[in-house]
ROKOL-280399 format. One record per residue (C-alpha): residue in three letters; x negated, y, z negated. Coordinates in nm, 2 decimals, padded with zeros to 4 digits, always signed. Layout:
residues N
 rest      u      v      w
  ala      X      Y      Z
...
***
This chain:
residues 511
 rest      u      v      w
  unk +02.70 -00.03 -00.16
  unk +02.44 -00.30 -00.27
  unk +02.60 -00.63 -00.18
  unk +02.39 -00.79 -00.50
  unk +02.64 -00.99 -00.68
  unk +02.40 -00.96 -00.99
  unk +02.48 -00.63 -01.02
  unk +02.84 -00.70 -01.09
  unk +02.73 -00.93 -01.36
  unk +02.96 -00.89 -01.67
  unk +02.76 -00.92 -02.00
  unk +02.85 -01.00 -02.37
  unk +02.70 -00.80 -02.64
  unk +02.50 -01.14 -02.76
  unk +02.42 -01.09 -02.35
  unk +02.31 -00.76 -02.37
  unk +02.07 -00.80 -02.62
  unk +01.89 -01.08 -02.49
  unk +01.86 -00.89 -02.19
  unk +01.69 -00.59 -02.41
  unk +01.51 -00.86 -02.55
  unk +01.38 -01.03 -02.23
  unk +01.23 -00.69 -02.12
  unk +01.10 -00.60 -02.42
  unk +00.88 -00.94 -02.42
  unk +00.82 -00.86 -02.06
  unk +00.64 -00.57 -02.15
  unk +00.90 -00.29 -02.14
  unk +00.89 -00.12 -02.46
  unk +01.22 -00.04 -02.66
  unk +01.13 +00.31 -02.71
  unk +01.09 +00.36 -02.32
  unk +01.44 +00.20 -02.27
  unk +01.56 +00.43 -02.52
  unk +01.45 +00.75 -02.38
  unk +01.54 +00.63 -02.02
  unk +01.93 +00.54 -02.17
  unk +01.94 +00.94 -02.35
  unk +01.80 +01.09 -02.05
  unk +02.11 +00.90 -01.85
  unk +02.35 +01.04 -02.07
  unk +02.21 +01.37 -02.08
  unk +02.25 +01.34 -01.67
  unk +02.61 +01.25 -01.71
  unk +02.68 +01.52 -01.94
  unk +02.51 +01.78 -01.70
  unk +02.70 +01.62 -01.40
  unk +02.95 +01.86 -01.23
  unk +02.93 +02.08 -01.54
  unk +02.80 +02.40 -01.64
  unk +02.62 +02.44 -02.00
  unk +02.87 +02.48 -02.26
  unk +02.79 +02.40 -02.65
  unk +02.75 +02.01 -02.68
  unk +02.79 +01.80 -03.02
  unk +02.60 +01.49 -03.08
  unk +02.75 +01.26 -03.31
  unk +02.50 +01.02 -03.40
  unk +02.51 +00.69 -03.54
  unk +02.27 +00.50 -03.75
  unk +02.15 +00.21 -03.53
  unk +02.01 +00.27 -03.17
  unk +02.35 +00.44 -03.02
  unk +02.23 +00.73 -03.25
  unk +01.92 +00.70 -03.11
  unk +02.02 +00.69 -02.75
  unk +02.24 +01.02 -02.93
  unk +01.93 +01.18 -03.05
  unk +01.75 +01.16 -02.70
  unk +02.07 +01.29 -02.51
  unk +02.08 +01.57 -02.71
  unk +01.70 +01.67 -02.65
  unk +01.72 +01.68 -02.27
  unk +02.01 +01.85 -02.31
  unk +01.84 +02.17 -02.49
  unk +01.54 +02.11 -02.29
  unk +01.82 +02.23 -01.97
  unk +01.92 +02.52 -02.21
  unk +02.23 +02.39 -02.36
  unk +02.32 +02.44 -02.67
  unk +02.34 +02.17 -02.90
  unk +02.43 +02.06 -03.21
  unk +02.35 +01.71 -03.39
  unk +02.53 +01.52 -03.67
  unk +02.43 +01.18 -03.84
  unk +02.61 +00.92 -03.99
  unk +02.37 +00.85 -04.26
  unk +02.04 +00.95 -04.43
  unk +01.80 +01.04 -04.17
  unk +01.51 +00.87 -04.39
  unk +01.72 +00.55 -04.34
  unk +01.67 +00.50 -03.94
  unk +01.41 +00.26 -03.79
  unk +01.24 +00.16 -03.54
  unk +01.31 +00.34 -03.19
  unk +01.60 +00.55 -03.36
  unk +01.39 +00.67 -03.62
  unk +01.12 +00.77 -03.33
  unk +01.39 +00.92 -03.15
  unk +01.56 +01.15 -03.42
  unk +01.17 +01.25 -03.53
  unk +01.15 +01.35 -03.17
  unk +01.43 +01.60 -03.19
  unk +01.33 +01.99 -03.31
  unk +01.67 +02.15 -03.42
  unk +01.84 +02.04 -03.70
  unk +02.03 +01.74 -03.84
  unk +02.38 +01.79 -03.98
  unk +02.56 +01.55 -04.17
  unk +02.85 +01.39 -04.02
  unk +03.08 +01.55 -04.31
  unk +02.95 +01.91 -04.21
  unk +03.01 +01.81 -03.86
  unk +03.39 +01.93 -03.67
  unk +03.45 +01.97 -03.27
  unk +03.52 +02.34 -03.19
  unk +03.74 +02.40 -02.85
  unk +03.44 +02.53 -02.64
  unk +03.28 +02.19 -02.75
  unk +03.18 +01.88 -02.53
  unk +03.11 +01.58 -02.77
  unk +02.85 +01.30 -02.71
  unk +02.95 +01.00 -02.92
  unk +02.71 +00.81 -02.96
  unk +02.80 +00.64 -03.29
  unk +02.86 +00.29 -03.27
  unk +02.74 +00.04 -02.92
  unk +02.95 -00.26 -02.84
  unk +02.83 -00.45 -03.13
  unk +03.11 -00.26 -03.37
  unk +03.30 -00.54 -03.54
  unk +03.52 -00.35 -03.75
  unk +03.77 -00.06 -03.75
  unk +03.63 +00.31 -03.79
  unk +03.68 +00.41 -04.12
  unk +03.59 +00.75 -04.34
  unk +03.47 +01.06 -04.15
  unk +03.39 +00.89 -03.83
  unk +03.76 +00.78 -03.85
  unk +03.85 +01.13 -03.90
  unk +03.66 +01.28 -03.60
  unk +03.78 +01.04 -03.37
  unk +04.13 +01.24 -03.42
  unk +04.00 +01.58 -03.43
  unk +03.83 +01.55 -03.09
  unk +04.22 +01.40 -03.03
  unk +04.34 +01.70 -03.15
  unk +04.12 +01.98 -03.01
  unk +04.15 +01.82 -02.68
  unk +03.74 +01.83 -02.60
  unk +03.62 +01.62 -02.33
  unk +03.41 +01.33 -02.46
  unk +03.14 +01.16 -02.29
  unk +03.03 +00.82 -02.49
  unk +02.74 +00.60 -02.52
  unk +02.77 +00.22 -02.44
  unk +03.15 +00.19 -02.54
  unk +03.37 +00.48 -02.75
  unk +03.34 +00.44 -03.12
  unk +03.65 +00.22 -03.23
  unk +03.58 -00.07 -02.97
  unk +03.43 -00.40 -02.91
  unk +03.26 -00.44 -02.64
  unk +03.33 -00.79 -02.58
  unk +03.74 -00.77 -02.62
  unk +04.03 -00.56 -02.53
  unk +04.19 -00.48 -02.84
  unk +04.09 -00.12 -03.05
  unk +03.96 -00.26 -03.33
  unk +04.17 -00.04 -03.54
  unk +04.38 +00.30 -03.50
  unk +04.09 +00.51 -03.46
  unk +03.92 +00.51 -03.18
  unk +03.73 +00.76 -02.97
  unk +03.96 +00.83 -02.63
  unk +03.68 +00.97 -02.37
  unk +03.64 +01.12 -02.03
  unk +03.32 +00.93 -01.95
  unk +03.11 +00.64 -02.07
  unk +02.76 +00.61 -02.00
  unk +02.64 +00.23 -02.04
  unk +02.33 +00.06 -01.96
  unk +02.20 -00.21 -01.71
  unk +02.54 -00.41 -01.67
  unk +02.91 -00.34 -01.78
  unk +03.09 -00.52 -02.05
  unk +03.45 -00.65 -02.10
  unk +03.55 -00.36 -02.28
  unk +03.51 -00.16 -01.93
  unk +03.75 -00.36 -01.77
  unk +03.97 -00.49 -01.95
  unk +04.30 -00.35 -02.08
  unk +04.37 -00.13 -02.31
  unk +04.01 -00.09 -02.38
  unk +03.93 +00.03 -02.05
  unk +04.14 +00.33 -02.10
  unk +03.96 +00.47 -02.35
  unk +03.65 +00.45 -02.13
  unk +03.74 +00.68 -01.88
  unk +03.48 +00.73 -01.60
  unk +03.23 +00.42 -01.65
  unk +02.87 +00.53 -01.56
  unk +02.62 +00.24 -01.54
  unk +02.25 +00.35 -01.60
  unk +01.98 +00.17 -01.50
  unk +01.73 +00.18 -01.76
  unk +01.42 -00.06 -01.67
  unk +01.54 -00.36 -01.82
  unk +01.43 -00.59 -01.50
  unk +01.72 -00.75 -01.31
  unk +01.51 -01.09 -01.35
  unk +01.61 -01.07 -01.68
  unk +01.99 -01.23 -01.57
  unk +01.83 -01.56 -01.42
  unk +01.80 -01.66 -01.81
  unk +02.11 -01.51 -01.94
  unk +02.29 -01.69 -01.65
  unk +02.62 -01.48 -01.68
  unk +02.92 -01.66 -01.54
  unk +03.16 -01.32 -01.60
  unk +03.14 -01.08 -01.27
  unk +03.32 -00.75 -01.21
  unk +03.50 -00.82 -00.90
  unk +03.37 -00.66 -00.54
  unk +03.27 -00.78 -00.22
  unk +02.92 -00.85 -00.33
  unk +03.06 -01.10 -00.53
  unk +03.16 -01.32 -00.21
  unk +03.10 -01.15 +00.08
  unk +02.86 -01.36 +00.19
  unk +03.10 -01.66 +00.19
  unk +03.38 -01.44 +00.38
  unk +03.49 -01.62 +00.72
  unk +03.44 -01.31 +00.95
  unk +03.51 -01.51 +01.32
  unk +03.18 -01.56 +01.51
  unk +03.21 -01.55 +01.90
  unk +03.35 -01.85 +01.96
  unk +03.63 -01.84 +01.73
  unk +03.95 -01.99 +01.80
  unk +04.27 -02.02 +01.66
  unk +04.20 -02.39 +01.55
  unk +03.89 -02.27 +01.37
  unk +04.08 -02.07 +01.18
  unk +04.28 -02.24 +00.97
  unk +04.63 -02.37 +00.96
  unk +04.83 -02.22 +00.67
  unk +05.20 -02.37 +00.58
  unk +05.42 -02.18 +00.38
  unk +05.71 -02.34 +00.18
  unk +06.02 -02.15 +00.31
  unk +06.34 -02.05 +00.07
  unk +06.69 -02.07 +00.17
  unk +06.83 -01.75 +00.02
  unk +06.52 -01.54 -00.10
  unk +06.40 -01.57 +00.23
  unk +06.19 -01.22 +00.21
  unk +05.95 -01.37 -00.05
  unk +05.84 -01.62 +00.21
  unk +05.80 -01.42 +00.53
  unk +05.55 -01.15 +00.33
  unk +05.33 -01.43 +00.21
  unk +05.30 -01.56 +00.62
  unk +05.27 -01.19 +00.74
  unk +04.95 -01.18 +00.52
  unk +04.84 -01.52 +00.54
  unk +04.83 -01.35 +00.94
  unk +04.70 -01.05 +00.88
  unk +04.41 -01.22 +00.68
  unk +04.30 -01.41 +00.93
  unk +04.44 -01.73 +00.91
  unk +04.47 -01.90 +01.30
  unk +04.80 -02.03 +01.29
  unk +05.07 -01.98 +00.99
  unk +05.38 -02.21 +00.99
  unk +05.71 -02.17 +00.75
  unk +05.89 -02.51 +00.63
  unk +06.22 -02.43 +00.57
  unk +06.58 -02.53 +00.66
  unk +06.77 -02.54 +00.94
  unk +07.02 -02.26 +00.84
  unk +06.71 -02.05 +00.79
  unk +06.51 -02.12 +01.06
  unk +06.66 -01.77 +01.32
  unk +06.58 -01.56 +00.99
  unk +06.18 -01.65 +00.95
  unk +06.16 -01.66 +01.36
  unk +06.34 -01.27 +01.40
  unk +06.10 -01.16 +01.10
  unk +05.76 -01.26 +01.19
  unk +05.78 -01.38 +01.59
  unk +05.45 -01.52 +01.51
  unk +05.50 -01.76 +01.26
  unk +05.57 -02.11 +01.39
  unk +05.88 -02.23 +01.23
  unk +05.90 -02.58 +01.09
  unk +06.28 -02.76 +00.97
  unk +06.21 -02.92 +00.66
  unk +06.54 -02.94 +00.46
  unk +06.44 -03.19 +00.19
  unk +06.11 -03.31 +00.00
  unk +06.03 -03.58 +00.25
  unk +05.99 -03.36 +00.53
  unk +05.81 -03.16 +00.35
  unk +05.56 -03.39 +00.25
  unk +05.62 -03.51 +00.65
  unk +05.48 -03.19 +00.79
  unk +05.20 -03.20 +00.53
  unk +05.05 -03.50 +00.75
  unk +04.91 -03.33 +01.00
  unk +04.55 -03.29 +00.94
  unk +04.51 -02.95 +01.08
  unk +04.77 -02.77 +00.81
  unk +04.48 -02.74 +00.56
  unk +04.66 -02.50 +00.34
  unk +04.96 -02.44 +00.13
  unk +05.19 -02.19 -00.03
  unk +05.45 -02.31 -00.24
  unk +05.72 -02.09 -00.48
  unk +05.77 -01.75 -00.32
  unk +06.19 -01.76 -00.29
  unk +06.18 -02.15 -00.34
  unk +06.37 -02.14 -00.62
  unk +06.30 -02.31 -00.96
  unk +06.45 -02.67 -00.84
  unk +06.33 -03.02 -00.83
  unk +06.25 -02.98 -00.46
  unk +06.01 -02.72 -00.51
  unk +05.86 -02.92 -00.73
  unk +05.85 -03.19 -00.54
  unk +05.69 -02.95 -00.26
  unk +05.43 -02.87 -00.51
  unk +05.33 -03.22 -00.59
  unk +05.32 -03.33 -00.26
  unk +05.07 -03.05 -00.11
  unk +04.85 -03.15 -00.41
  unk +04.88 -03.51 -00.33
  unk +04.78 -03.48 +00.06
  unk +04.45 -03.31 -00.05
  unk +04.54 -02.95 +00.09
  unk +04.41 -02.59 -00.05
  unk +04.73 -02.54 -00.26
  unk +04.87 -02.23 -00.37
  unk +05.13 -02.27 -00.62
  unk +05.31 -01.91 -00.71
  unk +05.62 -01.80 -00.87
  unk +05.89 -02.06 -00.90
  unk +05.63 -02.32 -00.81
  unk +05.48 -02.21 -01.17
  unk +05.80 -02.17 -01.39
  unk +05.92 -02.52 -01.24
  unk +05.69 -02.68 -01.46
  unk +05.72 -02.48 -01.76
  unk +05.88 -02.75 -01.97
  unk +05.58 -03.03 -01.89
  unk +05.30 -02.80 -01.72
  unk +05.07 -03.14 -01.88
  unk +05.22 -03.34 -01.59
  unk +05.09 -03.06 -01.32
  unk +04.73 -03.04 -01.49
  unk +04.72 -03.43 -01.48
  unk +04.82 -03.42 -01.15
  unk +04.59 -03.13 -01.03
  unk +04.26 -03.33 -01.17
  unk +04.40 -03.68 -01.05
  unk +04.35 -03.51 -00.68
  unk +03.97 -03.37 -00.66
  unk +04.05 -03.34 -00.29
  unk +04.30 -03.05 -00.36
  unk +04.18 -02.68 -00.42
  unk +04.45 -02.55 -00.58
  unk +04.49 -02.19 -00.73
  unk +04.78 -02.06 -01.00
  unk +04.91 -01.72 -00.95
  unk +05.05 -01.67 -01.27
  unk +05.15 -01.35 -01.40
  unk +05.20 -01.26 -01.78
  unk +05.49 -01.42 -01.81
  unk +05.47 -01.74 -01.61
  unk +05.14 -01.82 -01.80
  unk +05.32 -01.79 -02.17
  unk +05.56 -02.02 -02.06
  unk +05.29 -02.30 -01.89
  unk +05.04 -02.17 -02.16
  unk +05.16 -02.14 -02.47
  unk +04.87 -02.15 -02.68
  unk +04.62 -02.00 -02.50
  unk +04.57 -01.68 -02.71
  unk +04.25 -01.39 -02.68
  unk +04.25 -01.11 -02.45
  unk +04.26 -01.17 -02.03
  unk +03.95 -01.32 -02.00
  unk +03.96 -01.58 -02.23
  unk +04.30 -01.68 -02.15
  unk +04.25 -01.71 -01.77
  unk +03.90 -01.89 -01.81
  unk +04.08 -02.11 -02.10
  unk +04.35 -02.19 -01.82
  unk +04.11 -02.28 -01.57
  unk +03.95 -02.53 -01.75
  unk +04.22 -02.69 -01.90
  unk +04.40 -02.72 -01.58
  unk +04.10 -02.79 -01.37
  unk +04.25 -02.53 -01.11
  unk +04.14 -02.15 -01.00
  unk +04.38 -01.93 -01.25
  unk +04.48 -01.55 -01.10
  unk +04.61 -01.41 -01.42
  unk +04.82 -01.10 -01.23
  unk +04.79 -00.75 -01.39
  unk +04.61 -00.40 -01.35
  unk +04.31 -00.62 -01.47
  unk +04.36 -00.90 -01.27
  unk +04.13 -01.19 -01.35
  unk +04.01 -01.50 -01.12
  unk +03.90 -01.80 -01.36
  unk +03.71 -02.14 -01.23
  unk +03.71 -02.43 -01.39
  unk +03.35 -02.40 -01.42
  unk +03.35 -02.10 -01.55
  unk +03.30 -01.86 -01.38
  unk +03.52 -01.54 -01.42
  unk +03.62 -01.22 -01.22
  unk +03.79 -00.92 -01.37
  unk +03.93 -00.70 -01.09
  unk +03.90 -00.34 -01.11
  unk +04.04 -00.26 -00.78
  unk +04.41 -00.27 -00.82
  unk +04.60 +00.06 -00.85
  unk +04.93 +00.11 -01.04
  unk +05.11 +00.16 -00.68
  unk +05.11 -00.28 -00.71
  unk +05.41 -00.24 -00.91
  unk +05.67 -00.34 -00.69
  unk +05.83 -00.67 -00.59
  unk +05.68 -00.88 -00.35
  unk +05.33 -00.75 -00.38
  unk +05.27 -01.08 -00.55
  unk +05.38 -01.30 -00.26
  unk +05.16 -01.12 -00.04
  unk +04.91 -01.19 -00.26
  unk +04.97 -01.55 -00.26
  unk +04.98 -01.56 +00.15
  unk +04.65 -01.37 +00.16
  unk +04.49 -01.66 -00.06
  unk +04.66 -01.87 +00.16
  unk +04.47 -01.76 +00.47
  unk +04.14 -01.74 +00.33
  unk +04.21 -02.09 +00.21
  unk +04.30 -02.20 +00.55
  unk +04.00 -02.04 +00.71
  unk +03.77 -02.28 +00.50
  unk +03.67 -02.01 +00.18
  unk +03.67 -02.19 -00.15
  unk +03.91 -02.12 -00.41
  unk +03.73 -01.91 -00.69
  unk +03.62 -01.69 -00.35
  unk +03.95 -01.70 -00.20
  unk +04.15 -01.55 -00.46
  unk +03.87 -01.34 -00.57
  unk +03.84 -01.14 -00.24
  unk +04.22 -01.16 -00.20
  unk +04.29 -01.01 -00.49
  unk +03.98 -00.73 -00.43
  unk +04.13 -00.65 -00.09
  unk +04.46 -00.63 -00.18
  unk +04.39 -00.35 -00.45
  unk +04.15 -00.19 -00.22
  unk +04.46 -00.16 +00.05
  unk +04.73 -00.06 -00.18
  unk +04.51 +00.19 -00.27
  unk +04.46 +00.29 +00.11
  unk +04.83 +00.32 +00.10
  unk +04.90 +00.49 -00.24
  unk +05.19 +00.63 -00.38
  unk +05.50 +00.51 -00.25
  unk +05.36 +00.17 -00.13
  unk +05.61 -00.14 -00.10
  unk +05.51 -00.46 -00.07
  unk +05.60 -00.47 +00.32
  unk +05.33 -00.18 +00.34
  unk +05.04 -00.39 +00.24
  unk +05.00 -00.68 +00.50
  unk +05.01 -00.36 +00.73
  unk +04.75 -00.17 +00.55
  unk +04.50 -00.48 +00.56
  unk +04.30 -00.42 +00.88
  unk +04.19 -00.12 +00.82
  unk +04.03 -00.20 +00.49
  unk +03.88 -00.53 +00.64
  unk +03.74 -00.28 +00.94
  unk +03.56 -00.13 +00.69
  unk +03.46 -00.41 +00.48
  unk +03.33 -00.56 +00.80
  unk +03.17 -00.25 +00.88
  unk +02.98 -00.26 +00.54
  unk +02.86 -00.66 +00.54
  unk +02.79 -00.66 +00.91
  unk +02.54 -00.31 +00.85
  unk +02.74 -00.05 +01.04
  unk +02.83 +00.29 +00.88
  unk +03.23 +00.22 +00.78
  unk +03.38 +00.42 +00.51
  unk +03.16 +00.38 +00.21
  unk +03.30 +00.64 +00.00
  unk +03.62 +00.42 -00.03
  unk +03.43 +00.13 -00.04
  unk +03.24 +00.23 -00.29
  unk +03.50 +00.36 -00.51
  unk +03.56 -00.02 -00.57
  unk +03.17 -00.12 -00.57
***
């Protein structure tokens, strides 16, 4: 694994083309970037397969002629190809038209053109700039490779989707087994539904200069530990438990559970020292759970706030079990108002769903206080009503308006600044399903906060780890499994930033 955070770089379509752009005025011509993007498909196809008969659907713009130079390598390995167009051949330009004059065999239309079983199908259609629904015969074949159930390998994005959004732009769309795209993903790779009509993303490096990004300045990132690892507070040889952070956690009185997973990871992720502030009929059950958690008696608000004084608690959990009650709101409030790295999950969310103005006044009032929300789908409709748009722009719309760090929770989790800056996770398997996995979550922010990471990192490498582990884990995971399962993905992610071997084939399997 490259620990280059600019390959994790996340463009737009209006992105992407100043990228092609920038190396074209650098000197890279278009027609070299196109032969280098069909020869990567080509490779894909020919990955792990033996020849069978291939059909290159071809669009009219330069995804057709990306098609056009797929399919020529591809015969040039003694496979057996067939091409179809979407258009008059006499109507392509530039690189596509030098392209499809480049091929020998014949052009089909796209009428004349039908999958057989024995078939593998290249679609190369449409890129990510498609703005409207498939319609007519490209429509049609998007069902019939459906139908005849041929594995489909796509250029860019599948026909059917933009490449900036989530959404199928209509009903047809081409569902594939692999996508081959070019220099640096999109949204549509990572966000759902989209990304499940992607399949296998390949990302081909095609000459377009990585230089190129320093103008684009893309503030969207695929999430991975090259994204932050630099930043990560790995303890140097004369760490101490002091120097490690101090993480509190707001205790409940009857969901007690909650509570204790968020402290066993804010633990297990390396904070120093974790306390829980709870009450005194609760104190035996956090002490018996985790004998390493100091345990604090707080019974009301004010001692709350009363144990936020000392200087050395430095971060905050607040909502797992609390319960959806003025005194967790008060809890809230007052670890924002002592200046503390605040994590406000759960019932520390919903508790300000009927004025969530009051918290986002309150969060930008206090500079001082990193905070993070840990919202999931439905605790951000109910403080977000009218943020609308697909993942992304609804937790980097949060962000902003609340001037906090927004986790928007799902199998495409995404981090969002109030900068700017986004992260869509693509490490998080569908073993996460489970109750409690989100209150570990929140204690894992917790302890990164405590050992001095800043909030957009924090929760980003939280969130990465935490997918990476349940996947460790796998099928059957509960969320007691996953605080347990973290040392011996941060071995290897250790391992991989310090320079020493690890396990790279996990590692990489989550870049």
């Amino acid at each position: 694994m490259t620990l280059d955070p600019g390959l994790l770089a996340v463009l737009t379509t209006e992105q992407m083309y100043a990228a092609d752009r920038s190396a074209i005025a650098g000197g890279v011509a278009g027609r070299i970037l196109m032969e280098a993007a069909g020869r990567a498909v080509a490779g894909a196809v020919m990955d792990r397969r033996a020849p069978c008969p291939v059909l290159v659907l071809c669009g009219p713009g330069n995804n057709g002629g990306d098609g056009f130079v797929a399919a020529r390598h591809l015969a040039a390995a003694g496979w057996p190809v067939r091409v179809a167009l979407l258009g008059d051949p006499a109507a392509l330009k530039g690189d596509a038209a030098a392209a499809a004059a480049d091929w020998e065999g014949p052009v089909a239309t796209l009428d004349a053109a039908a999958p057989q079983p024995q078939d593998l199908v290249i679609d190369a259609l449409f890129g990510a700039g498609l703005s409207r629904a498939l319609e007519g015969r490209a429509a049609e074949l998007a069902g019939l490779c459906a139908e005849a159930a041929v594995p489909v390998v796509a250029v860019d994005v599948p026909s059917g989707l933009p490449g900036d959004g989530a959404e199928p732009l209509g009903d047809a769309v081409f569902r594939v087994g692999k996508t081959v795209t070019f220099f640096r993903k999109k949204p549509a790779h990572l966000l759902y539904p989209a990304r499940e009509f992607c399949g296998e993303v390949v990302l081909a490096q095609i000459g377009i200069p990585a230089g190129v990004l320093a103008e684009i300045a893309p503030q969207t990132f695929e999430n991975g530990p090259a994204l932050w690892a630099a930043a990560y507070p790995w303890r140097g040889a004369d760490a101490h438990k002091y120097r490690a952070g101090h993480l509190l956690v707001a205790g409940g009185s009857t969901m007690t559970g909650a509570a204790q997973l968020a402290c066993r990871a804010g633990l297990r992720i390396g904070a120093g020292l974790v306390s829980v502030a709870c009450d005194a009929a609760s104190l035996a059950i956090y002490a018996v759970a985790n004998p390493g958690v100091i345990t604090l008696e707080a019974p009301d608000p004010a001692a709350f706030a009363a144990a936020l004084e000392d200087p050395r608690r430095n971060a905050v959990v607040v909502g797992p079990g609390n319960g959806v009650t003025a005194a967790t709101r008060a809890r809230a409030e007052a670890a924002i108002d002592a200046g503390k790295a605040v994590i406000l999950d759960a019932d520390a969310l919903s508790v300000f769903a009927d004025s969530p103005e009051t918290l986002w006044q309150k969060i930008i009032a206090n500079p001082r206080s990193d905070v993070v929300l840990t919202p999931h789908d439905g605790e951000f409709a109910r403080l977000f009503p009218d943020i609308q748009g697909n993942r992304l722009d609804q937790a980097r719309a949060a962000a902003q308006r609340s001037g906090a760090v927004v986790v928007l929770k799902g199998p495409d989790c995404v981090v969002a600044a109030p900068d700017g800056r986004a992260a869509i996770n693509a490490s998080a398997p569908p073993w996460l399903a489970t109750g409690g996995t989100g209150d570990v979550l929140a204690g894992m922010i917790g302890g990164l906060l405590a050992q001095g990471l800043a909030a957009f990192e924090a929760a980003a490498a939280a969130v990465w780890i935490h997918g990476a582990a349940a996947a460790r884990h796998g099928p059957g995971l509960i969320a007691e499994d996953l605080p347990e399962a973290l040392p011996q993905v941060l071995r290897e992610l250790y391992g991989l930033t310090r320079g020493s071997v690890g396990n790279r084939n996990f590692l990489n399997s989550f870049r």
